[in-house]
C-alpha positions in Angstrom: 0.0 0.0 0.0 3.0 2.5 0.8 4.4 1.8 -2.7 1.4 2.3 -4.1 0.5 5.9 -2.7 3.8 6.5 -3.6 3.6 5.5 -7.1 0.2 7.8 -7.0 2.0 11.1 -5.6 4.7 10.9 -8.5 1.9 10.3 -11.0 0.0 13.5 -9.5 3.6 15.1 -9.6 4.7 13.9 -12.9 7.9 13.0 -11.0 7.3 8.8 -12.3 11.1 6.8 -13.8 9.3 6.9 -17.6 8.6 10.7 -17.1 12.3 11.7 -16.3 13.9 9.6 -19.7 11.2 10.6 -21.5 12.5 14.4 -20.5 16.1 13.4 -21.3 15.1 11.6 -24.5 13.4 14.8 -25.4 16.4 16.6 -24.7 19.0 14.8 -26.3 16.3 15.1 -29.5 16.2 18.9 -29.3 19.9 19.1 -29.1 20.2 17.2 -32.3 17.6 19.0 -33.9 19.5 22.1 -32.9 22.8 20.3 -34.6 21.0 19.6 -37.7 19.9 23.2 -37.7 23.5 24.3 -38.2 24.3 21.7 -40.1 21.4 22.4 -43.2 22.1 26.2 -42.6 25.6 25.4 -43.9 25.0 23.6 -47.1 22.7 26.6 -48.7 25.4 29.1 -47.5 27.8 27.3 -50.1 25.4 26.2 -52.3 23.9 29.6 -53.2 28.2 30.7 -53.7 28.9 27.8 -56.2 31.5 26.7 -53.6 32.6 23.4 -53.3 31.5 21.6 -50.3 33.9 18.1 -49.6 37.8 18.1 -49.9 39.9 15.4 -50.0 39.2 14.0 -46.5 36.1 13.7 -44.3 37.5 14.4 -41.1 37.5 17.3 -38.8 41.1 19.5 -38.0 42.2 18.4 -41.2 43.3 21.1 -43.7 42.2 19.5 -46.9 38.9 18.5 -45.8 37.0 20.9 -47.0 34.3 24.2 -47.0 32.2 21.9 -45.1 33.8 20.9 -42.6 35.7 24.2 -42.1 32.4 25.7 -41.5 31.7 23.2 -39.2 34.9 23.9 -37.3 34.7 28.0 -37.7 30.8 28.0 -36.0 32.1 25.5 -33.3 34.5 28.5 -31.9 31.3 30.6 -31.0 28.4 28.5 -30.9 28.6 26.3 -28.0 25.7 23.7 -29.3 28.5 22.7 -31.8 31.0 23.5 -30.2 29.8 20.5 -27.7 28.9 18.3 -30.6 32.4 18.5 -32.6 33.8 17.9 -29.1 32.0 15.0 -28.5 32.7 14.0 -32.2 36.6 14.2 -31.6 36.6 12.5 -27.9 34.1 9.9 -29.4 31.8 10.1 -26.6 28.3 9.2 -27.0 27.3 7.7 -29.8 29.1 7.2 -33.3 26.9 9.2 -35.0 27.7 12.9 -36.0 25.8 13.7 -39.7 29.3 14.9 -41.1 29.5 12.5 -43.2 29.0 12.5 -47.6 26.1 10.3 -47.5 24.6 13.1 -44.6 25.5 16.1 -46.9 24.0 14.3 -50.2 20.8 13.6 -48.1 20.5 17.1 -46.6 21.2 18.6 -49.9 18.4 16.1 -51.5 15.8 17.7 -49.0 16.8 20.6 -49.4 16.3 20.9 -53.5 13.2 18.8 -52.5 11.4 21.5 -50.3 12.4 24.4 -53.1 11.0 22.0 -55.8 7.3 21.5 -53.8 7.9 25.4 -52.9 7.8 25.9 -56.8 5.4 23.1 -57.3 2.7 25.1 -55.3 3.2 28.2 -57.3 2.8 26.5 -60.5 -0.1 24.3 -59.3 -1.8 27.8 -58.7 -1.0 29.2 -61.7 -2.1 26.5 -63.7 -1.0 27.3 -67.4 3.1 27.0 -67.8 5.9 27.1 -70.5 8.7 24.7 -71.1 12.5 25.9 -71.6 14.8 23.8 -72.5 18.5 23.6 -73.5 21.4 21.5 -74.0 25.3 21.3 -72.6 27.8 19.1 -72.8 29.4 19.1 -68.8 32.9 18.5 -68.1 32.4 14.7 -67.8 31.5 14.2 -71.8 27.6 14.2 -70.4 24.7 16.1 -72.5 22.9 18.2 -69.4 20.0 18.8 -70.1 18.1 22.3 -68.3 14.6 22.5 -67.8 13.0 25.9 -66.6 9.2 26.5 -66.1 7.8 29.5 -66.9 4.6 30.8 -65.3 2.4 33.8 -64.4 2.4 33.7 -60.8 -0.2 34.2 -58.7 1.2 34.5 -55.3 2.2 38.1 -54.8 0.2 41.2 -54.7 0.0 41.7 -58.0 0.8 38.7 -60.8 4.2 38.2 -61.7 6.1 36.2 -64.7 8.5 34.3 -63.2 10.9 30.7 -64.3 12.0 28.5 -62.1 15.0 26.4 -62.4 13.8 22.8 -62.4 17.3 21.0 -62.1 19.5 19.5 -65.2 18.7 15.4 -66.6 21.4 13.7 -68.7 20.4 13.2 -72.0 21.8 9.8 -72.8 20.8 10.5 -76.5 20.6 13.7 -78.9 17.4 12.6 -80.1 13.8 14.0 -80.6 12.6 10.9 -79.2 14.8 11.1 -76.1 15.0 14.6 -75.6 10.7 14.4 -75.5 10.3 11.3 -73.3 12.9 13.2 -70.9 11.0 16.1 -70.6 7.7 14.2 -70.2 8.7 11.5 -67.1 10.1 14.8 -65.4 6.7 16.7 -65.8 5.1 13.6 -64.4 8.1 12.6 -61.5 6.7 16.4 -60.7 3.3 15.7 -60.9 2.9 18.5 -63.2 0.3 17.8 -65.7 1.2 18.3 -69.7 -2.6 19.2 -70.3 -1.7 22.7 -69.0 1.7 23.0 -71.0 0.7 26.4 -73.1 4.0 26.9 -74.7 7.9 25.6 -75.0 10.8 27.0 -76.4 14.1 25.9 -77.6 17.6 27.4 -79.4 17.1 26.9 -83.2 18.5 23.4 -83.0 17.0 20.8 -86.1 16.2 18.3 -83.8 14.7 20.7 -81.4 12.7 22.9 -83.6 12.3 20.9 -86.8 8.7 21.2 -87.9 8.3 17.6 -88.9 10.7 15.9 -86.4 11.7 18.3 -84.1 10.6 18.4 -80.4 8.7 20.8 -80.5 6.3 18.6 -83.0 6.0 15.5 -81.4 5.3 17.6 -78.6 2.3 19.5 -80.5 1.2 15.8 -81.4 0.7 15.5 -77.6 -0.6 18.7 -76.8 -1.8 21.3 -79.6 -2.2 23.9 -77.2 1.8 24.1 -76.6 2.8 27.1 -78.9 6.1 26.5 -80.3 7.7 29.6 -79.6 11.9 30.0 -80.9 13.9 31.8 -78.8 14.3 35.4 -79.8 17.8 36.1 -79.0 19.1 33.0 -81.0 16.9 34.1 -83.8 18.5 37.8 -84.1 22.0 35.9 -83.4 21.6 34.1 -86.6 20.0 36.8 -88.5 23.1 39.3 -87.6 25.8 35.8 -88.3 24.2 35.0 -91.6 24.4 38.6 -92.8 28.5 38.6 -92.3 29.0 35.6 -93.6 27.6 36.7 -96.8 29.7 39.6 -97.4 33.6 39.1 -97.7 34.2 42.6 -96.1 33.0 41.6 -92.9 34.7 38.3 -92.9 38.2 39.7 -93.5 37.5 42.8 -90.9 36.4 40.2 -88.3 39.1 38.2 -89.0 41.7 40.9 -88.7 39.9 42.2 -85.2 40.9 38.4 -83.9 44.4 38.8 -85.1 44.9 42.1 -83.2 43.8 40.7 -80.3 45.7 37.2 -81.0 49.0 39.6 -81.5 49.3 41.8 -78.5 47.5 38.6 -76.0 50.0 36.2 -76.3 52.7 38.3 -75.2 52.9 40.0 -72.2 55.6 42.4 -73.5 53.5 43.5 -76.6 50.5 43.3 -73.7 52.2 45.9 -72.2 53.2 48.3 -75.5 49.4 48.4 -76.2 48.4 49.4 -72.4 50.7 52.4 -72.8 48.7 54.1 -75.9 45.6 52.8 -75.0 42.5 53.2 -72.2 39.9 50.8 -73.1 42.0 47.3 -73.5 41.0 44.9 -76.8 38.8 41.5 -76.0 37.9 38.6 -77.5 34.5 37.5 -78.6 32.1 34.4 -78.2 31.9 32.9 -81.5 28.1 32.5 -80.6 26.6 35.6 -79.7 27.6 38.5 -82.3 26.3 41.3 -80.1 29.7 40.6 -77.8 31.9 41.5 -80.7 31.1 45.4 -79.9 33.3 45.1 -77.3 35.7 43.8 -79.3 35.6 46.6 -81.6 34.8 49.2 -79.1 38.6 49.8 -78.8 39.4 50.3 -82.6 36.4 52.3 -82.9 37.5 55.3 -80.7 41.3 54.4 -80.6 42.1 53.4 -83.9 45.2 55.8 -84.0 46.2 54.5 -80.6 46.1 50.8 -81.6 48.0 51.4 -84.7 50.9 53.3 -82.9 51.4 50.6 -80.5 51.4 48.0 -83.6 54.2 50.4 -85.1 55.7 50.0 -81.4 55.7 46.5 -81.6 57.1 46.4 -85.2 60.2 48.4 -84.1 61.0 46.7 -80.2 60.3 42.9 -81.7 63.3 40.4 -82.7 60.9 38.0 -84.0 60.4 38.5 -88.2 56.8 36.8 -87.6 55.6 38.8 -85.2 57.6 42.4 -87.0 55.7 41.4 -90.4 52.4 40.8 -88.9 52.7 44.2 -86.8 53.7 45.8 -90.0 50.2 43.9 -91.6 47.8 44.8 -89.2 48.9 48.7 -88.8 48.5 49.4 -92.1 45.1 47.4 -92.2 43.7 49.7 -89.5 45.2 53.1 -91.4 43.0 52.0 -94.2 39.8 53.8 -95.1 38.4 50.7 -95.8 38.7 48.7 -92.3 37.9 52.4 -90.7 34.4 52.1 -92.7 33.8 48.6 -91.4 34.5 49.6 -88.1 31.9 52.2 -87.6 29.7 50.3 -89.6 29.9 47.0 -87.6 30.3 49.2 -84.1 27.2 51.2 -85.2 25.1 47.4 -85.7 25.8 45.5 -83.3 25.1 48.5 -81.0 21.7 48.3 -81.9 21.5 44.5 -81.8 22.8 44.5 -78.1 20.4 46.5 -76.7 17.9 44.6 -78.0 19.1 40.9 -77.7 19.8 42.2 -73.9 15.9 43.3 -73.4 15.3 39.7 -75.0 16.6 37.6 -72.6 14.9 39.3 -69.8 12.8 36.7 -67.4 10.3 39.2 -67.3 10.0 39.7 -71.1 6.4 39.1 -72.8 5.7 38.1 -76.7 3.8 41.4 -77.0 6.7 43.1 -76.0 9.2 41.3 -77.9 7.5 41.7 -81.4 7.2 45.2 -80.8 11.3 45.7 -79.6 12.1 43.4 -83.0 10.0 45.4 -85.0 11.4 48.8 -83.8 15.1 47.3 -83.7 14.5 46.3 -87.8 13.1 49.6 -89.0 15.6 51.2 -87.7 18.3 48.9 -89.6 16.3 49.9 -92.2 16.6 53.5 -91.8 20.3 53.0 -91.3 20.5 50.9 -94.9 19.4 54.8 -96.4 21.5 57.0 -94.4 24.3 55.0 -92.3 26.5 54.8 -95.1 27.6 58.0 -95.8 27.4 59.2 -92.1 29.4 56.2 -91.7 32.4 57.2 -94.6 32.3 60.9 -93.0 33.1 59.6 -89.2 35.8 57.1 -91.1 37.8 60.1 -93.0 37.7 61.8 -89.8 39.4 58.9 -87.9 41.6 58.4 -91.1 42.7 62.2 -91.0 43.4 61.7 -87.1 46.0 58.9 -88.4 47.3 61.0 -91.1 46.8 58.3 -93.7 44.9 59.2 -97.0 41.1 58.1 -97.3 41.0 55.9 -99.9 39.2 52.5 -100.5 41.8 50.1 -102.3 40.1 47.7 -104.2 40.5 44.0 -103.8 40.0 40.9 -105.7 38.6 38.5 -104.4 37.2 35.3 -105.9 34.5 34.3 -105.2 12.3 30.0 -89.5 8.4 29.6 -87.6 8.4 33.2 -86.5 7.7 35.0 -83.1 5.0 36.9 -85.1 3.2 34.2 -86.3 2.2 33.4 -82.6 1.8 36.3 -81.5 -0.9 37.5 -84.2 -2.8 34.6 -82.6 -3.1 36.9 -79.2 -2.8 40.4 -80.8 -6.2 40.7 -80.2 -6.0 41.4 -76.4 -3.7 44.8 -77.7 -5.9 45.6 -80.0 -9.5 45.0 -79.1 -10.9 48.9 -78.4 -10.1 49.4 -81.9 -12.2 46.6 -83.5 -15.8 45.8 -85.2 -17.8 43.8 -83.6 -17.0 41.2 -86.9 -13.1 41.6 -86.4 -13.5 40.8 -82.6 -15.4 37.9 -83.2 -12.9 36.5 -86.3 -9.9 37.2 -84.2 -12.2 35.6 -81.0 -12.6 32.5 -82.7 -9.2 32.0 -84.0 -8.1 32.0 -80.5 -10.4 29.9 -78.8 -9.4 27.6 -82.0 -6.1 28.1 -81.2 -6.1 27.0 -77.4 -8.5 23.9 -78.1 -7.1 20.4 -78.0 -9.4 17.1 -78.2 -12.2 19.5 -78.3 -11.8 21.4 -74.6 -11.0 25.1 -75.7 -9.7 27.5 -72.3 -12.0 30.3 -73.2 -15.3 30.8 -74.9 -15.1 32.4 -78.2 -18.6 34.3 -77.7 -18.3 34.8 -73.8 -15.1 36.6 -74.7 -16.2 38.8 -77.2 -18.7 40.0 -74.7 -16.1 40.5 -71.9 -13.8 42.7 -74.5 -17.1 44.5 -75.5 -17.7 45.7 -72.2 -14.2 45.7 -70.7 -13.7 49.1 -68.7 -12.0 52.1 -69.8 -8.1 51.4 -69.8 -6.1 53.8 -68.4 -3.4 53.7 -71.5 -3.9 52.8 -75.3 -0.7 50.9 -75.1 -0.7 48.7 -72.7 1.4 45.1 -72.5 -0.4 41.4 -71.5 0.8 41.6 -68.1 -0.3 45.2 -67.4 -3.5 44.2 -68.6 -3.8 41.0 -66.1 -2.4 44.0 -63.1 -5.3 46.1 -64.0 -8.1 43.1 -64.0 -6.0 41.9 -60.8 -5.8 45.9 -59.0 -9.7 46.7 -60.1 -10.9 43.2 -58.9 -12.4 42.1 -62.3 -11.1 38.8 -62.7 -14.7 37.0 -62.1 -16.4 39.5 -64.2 -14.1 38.8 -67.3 -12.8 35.2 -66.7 -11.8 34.5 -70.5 -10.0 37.7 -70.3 -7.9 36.3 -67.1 -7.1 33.1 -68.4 -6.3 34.3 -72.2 -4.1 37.3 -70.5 -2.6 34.7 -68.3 -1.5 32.0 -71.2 -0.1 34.5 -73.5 2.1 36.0 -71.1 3.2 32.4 -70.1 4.4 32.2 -73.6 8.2 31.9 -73.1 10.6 34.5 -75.8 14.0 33.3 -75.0 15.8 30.3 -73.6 18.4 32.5 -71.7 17.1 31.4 -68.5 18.2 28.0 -69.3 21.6 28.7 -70.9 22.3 30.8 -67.2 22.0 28.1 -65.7 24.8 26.5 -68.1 27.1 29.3 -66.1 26.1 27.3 -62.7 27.1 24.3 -64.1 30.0 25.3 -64.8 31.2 26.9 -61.2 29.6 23.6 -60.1 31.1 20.8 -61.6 34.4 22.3 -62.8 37.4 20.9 -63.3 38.2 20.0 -59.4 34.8 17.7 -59.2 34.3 16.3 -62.6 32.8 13.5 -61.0 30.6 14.7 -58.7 26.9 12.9 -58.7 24.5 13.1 -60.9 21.6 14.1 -57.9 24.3 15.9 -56.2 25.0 18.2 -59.0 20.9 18.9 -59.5 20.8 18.9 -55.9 23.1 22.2 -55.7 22.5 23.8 -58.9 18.9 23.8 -57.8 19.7 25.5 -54.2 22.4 27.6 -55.7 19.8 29.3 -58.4 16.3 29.2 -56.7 18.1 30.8 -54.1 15.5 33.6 -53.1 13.1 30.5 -52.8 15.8 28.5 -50.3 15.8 32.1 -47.7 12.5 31.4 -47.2 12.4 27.8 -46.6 11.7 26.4 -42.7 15.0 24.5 -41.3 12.2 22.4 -39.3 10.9 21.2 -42.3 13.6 20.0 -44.1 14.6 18.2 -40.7 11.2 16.6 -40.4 12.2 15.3 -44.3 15.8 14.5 -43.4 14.5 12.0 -40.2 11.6 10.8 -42.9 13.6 9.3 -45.7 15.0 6.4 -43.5 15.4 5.1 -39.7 17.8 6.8 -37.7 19.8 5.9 -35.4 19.3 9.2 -33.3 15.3 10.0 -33.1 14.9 13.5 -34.9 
């Protein structure tokens, strides 16, 4: 009887054996919950900096073993949670577990990209309708990467938003239609993401990407006629600019001697050091992909043509080498000629133009609206310069001539000798232009539309509910307004119920994707991540990081709780999380 009133005081008290190791089992949970804390705050730190995270060992206090673990060692200084757990770690006290380990980083990085991928998920879920980006890279490892970004009109801020999301890079065992389409298809549905609402893709200007009969794109259509082929802008304009010097042999030769200036004075650091003495702005070299780079190229030759040429005579008089005295003597009186002068402003005054504009393309933000208008602008006023940039072009060359005191005189030579941006976007033009139509035009350009975003007989939008809505859409506050300041003011007035084909035909064309320069940035990740140093880092791992490192914004918001509660989920631990 005593044991038992005693037994009944600690059970009033809470004071009973299975009460106090419950409290220390709850404790020693809480501490590692506070270890793990650290531990997945670490890993985005690096992540997001493209820094590496192993070295060469896994242990702790060794100096090749890496940002990881030097993290590790650097918060165990001030923080006295892990400053108790590396402790025990090094004694080896307690148990053998300390989630240091590669297998623990690959996991936490895995739950990590996980929790930014359902974070993305939700946002596209709501938005319903969503673009497909893809692109390809060879890695360092001989493996095609392939990138996939999803673009969307979100719905989660204040006001709507365009926005693509990184979805992580698949290996692309073959450079085939086939295999580049079932890829992209078991992603969508490893992501639960359905096709159905796939409103548009876009790809460089790759055959077996945008070939009308067996491209992609195509047997994507087959699958979905509601997925607008759109080509990417910027390659477009790329091409358009590359095929125009290629067809004339001035601007092959001047392009060819702008590389052999640079080739000259770069591979010496003396002659390096002749042509910073005469001149501010240094030459550079080009990507033999995007044109629009070259202006920097010629930037220097354009406004320091004299400059360039006297450190070229420089060079001709200091070298000992004939080569190198011969081609100096070559290339200085190449620039001193009227001719080379004339190509320089010419080409410097181009690809000024083009820059600008293939920079505005490959904006995350930019809409197909937009873009057709910028293209437009950017060729009538190539056009303009066909009339009139000649001659302003020879005057501004005999200047530069006279500033090198050579004669301005063209030598003569011998020498011997796609599915348009437009095209979708007339589809949707009617959203622009509606306050300006009949009645018969809105109703023509209404039904080509709603035939247009139809597949197996389910349109998005009603053809004759919409030319009501347009009828008796409110006075807009500017005649020239873009699809996604259209969807702010039905958003900021609160009509999206009363003009729900409006909404969801606003919504869809500005999901329509312009570029593919979201996915080739992420080609630059890949390349900070698996360089050189970790060629053969993991296939999961890389995804893992390149995901973290550029859906950053979305990682800062994440809960370190949740991605713990993941962690413990995955498997049975040997510490209870």
């Amino acid at each position: 009887m005593a044991t038992w009133k005693e037994l009944e005081v600690r059970l009033a008290k809470g004071l009973t054996i299975d009460k106090l190791e419950m409290t220390l089992a709850e404790a020693e949970r809480n501490r590692w919950r506070e270890v793990l804390t650290r531990l997945v705050a670490i890993i985005p730190s690096l992540a997001e900096r493209n820094i590496a995270l192993r070295g060469s060992t896994d242990t702790l206090n060794k100096p090749d073993n890496g940002n990881f673990f030097k993290e590790v060692e650097l918060m165990a200084k001030f923080d006295p949670i892990k400053k108790q757990h590396v402790g025990r770690v090094e004694s080896g006290t307690g148990s053998h577990t300390h989630y240091l380990g590669k297998i623990i980083q690959n996991e936490l990085i895995d739950s990590i990209s996980t929790k930014i991928l359902e974070k993305i998920l939700e946002d596209i879920k709501t938005s319903k309708y969503f673009s497909i980006i893809l692109d390809c890279t060879p890695d360092l490892s001989h493996k095609e990467q392939l990138s996939v970004v999803v673009r969307i009109v979100s719905l989660e801020e204040e006001l709507p938003q365009i926005k693509e999301h990184f979805m992580g890079f698949l290996v692309a065992e073959e450079s085939t239609r086939e295999s580049f389409s079932a890829l992209i298809l078991r992603r969508l549905q490893e992501l639960n993401i359905p096709f159905e609402d796939c409103r548009g893709q876009s790809y460089d200007n790759g055959a077996n990407m945008k070939g009308k009969n067996k491209g992609v794109q195509a047997r994507l259509l087959q699958l979905n006629s509601r997925a607008f082929f759109v080509p990417c802008g910027a390659h477009s304009l790329n091409l358009v600019v590359a095929d125009a010097a290629k067809s004339s042999p001035d601007a092959i030769s001047y392009f060819g001697y702008v590389a052999k200036l640079f080739k000259l004075f770069s591979t010496s650091t003396h002659r390096w050091y002749i042509l910073l003495k005469h001149v501010k702005t240094t030459l550079k070299s080009w990507s033999e992909t995007r044109w629009e780079s070259r202006i920097d190229s010629i930037q220097a030759v354009r406004y320091q043509a004299g400059q360039v040429r006297e450190a070229l005579l420089e060079v001709r008089e200091t070298t000992q080498d004939p080569v190198v005295k011969v081609e100096a003597q070559s290339l200085a009186g190449e620039i001193g000629s009227y001719r080379f002068s004339i190509c320089t402003v010419i080409w410097y005054d181009i690809l000024n133009k083009i820059q600008h504009v293939s920079k505005q393309m490959q904006s995350p933000s930019m809409q197909l609206d937009v873009a057709v208008d910028i293209l437009k602008k950017n060729r009538d006023s190539l056009d303009g310069y066909r009339n009139t940039g000649f001659s302003s072009a020879q005057a501004t060359a005999k200047e530069m001539c006279e500033e090198m005191n050579v004669e301005a005189v063209i030598k003569q030579k011998r020498l011997r000798t796609t599915k348009r941006l437009g095209e979708v976007n007339d589809k949707f033009g009617v959203h622009l232009n509606f306050p300006n139509m009949s009645k018969e035009e809105l109703l023509e350009h209404c039904q080509t539309l709603s035939t247009a975003l139809s597949h197996d007989g389910q349109p998005d939008i009603d053809c004759i509910e919409l030319v009501l809505e347009m009828q008796n859409f409110p006075h807009l506050p500017s005649k020239n307004m873009t699809n996604i300041e259209l969807l702010t003011f039905l958003h900021e007035k609160k009509l999206v119920e009363i003009f729900p084909n409006m909404w969801v035909a606003l919504r869809i064309s500005a999901t329509l994707p312009v570029t593919v320069a979201a996915a080739e940035r992420s080609f630059s990740k890949l390349k900070l991540i698996k360089n050189y140093l970790r060629s053969t880092k993991a296939q999961e791992r890389l995804s893992g990081l390149s995901v973290i490192s550029i859906n950053h914004v979305v990682s800062q918001k994440l809960s370190y709780d949740d991605i713990i509660d993941d962690f413990a989920a995955r498997k049975a631990r040997r510490v209870r999380l």
